[in-house]
C-alpha positions as CSV (number, residue, x, y, z in Angstrom):
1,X,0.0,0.0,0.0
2,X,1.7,3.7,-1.0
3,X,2.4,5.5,2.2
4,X,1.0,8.5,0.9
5,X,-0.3,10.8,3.2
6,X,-4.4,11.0,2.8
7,X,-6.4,14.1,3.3
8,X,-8.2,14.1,6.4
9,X,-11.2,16.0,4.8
10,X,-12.5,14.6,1.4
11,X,-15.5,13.1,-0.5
12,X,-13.3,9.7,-0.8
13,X,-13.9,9.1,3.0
14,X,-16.7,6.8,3.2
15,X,-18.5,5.8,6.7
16,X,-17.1,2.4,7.9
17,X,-21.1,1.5,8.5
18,X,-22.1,2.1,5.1
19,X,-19.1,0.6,3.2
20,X,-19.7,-2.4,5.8
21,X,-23.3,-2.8,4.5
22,X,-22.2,-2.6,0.6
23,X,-19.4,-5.3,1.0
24,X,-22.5,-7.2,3.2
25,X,-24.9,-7.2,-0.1
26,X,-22.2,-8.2,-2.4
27,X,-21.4,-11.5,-0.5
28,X,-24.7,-11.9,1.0
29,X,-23.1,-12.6,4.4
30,X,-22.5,-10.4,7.4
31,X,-19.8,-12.6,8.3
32,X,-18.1,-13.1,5.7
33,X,-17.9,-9.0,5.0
34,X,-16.6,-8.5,8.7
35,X,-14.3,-11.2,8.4
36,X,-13.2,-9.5,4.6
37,X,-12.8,-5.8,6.6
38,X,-10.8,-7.0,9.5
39,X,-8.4,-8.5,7.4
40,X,-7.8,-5.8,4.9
41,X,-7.6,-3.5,8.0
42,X,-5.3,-5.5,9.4
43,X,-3.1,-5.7,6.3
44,X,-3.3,-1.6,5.4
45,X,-4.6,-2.1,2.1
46,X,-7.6,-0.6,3.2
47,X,-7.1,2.2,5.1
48,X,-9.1,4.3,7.8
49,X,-10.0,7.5,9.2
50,X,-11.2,7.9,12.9
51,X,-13.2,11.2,13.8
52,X,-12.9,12.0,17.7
53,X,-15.8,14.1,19.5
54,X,-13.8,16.7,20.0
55,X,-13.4,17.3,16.2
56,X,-10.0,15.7,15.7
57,X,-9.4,14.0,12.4
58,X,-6.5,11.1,12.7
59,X,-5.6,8.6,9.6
60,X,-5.3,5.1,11.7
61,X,-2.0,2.7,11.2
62,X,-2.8,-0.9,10.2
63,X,-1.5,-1.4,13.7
64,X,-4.5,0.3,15.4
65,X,-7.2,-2.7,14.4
66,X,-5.3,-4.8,17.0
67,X,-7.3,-3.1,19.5
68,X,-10.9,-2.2,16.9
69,X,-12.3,-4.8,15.0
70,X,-15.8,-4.9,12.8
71,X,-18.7,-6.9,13.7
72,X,-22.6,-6.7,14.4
73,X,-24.3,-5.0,17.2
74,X,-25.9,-7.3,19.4
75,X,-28.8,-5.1,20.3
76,X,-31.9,-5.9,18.0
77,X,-34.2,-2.6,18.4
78,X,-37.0,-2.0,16.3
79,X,-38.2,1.0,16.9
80,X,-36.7,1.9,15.2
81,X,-33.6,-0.2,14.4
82,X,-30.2,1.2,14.5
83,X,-27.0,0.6,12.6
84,X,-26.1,-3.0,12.8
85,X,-22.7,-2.5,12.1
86,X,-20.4,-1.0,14.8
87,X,-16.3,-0.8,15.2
88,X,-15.7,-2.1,18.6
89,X,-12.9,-1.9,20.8
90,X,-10.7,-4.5,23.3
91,X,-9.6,-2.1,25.5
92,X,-13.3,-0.5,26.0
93,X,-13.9,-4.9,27.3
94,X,-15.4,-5.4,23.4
95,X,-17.7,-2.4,23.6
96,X,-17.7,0.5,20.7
97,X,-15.3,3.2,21.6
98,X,-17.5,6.2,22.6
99,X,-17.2,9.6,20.9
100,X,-15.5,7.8,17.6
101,X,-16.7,7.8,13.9
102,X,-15.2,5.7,12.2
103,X,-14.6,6.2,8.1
104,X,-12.5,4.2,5.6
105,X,-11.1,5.5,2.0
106,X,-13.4,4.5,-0.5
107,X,-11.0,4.4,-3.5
108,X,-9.2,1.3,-1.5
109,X,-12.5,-0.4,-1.4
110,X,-13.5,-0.1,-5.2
111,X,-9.8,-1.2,-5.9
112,X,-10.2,-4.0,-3.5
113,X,-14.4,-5.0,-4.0
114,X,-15.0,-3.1,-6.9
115,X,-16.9,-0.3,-7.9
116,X,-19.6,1.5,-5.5
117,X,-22.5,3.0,-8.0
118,X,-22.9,6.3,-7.9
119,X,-26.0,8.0,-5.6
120,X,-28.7,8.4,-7.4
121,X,-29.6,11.4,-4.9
122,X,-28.0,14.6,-4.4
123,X,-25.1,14.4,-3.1
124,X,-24.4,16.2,0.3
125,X,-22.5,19.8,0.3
126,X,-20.7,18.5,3.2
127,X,-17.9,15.4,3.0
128,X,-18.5,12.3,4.8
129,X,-15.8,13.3,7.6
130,X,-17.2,15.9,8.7
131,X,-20.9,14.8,9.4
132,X,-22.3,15.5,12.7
133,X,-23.0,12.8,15.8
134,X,-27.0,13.8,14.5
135,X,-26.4,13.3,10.9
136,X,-24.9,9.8,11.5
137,X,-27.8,8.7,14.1
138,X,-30.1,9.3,11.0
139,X,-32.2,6.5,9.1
140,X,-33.0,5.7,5.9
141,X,-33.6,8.8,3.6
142,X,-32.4,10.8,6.0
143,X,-35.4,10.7,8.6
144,X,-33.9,11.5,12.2
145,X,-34.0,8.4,14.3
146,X,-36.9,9.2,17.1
147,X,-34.4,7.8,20.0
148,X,-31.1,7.0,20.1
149,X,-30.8,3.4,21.0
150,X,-27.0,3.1,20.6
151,X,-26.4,6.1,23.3
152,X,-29.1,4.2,25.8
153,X,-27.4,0.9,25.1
154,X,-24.0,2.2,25.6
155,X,-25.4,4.5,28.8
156,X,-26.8,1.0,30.5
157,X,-23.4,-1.4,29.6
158,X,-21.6,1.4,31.2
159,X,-23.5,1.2,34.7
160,X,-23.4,-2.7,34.5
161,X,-19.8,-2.6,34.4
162,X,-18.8,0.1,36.8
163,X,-21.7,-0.5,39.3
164,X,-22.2,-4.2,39.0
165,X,-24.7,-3.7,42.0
166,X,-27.7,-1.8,40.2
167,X,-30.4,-3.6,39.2
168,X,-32.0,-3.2,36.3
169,X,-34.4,-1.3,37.5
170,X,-32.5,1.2,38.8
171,X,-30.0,1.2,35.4
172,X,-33.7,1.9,33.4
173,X,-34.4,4.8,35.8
174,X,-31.0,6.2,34.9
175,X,-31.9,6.3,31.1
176,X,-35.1,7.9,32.0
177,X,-32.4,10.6,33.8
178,X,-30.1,10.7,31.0
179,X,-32.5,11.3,28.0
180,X,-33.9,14.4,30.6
181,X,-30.7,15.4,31.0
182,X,-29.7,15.1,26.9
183,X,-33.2,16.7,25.7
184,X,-33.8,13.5,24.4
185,X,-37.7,11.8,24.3
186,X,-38.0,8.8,26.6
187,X,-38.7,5.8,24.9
188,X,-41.4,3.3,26.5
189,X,-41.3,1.4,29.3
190,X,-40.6,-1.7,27.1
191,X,-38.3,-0.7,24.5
192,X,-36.2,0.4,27.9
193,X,-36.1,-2.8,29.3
194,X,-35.4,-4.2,26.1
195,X,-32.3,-2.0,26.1
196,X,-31.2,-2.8,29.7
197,X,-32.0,-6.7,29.6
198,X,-29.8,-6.7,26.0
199,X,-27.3,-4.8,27.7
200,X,-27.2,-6.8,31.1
201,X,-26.6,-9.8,28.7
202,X,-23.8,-8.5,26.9
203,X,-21.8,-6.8,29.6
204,X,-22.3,-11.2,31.0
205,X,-21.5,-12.5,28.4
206,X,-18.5,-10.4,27.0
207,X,-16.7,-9.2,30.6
208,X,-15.5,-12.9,31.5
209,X,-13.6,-10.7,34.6
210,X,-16.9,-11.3,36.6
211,X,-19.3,-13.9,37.2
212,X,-22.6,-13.9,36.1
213,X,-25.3,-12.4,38.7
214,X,-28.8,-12.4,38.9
215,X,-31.0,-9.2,39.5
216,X,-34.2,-9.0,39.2
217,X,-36.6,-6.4,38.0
């Protein structure tokens, strides 16, 4: 791969979800297209761009994908649903890294997958690296998402971890707190629990540093 330096602003930077879902549709498999990402990651011959929260841009070094990999969120939310694929992180215990967008150079895709078709839309003023945390937590055709599961998923694996003693009650009244406190509408009482029970499971199943507890509602 030339070690040319890539702009860190530019059409050509193409988000890591959407180019997931393309390379998905081609081989008809979602495992087969993580499996096809993490190795070209791996091997720098398709190469990546990580946008921070605070606005920094950084070009990541085949190196970095030690630590992020591709894969599926496990959360299955459908109201509506949000992005099944994520980039998640060892050293955040195999959660997404918080505050991270992740983008990867779409002329290394069409040379590796072939072409992307053109949009048949028009085409955004802005580039892809520089969209906004609310342009990305849009749907399809560009309809804002009416709550942001991600954020509420991430919100209760966070509590599970650092405050293994919460229920889940108490974890779902916390969400209630933190969509106040984010101007954000609170889902219903079900689609909550939904998103704490998925996230109890997960924080179980993936931090093998504790053993499994039981708390009841």
């Amino acid at each position: 791969m030339s070690k040319r330096k890539l702009p860190l602003e530019s059409p050509n930077w193409w988000p890591i979800r959407e180019a997931l879902e393309h390379r998905c549709q081609q081989t008809g498999s979602d495992t087969l297209a993580a499996q096809d990402f993490n190795q070209k990651l791996r091997a720098d011959r398709l190469r990546a761009l990580v946008r921070r929260k605070d606005g920094r841009r950084e070009l990541l070094p085949a190196a970095a994908w030690d630590n992020f990999y591709v894969g599926m969120w496990t959360f299955d939310l459908r109201d509506p649903p949000g992005p099944k694929w994520e980039v998640f992180s060892h050293s955040h215990k195999g959660d997404p890294p918080p505050g991270h967008w992740f983008f990867v150079w779409k002329p290394d895709y069409e040379r590796i997958f072939g072409a992307v078709p053109a949009p048949s839309g028009p085409v955004a003023p802005s580039s892809a690296a520089v969209r906004t945390p609310s342009e990305e937590r849009k749907g399809k055709g560009g309809r804002p998402l009416k709550h942001d599961w991600v954020s509420l998923a991430l919100e209760a694996s966070w509590h599970f971890r650092h405050n293994p003693k919460l229920t889940r009650n108490a974890v779902l009244r916390k969400l209630e707190d933190w969509c106040q406190t984010h101007s954000r509408p609170i889902p219903a009482p079900s689609g909550l629990q939904t998103v704490v029970q998925q996230a109890y499971e997960h924080v179980q199943k993936h931090d093998t540093a504790k053993k499994p507890g039981k708390r009841a509602f």
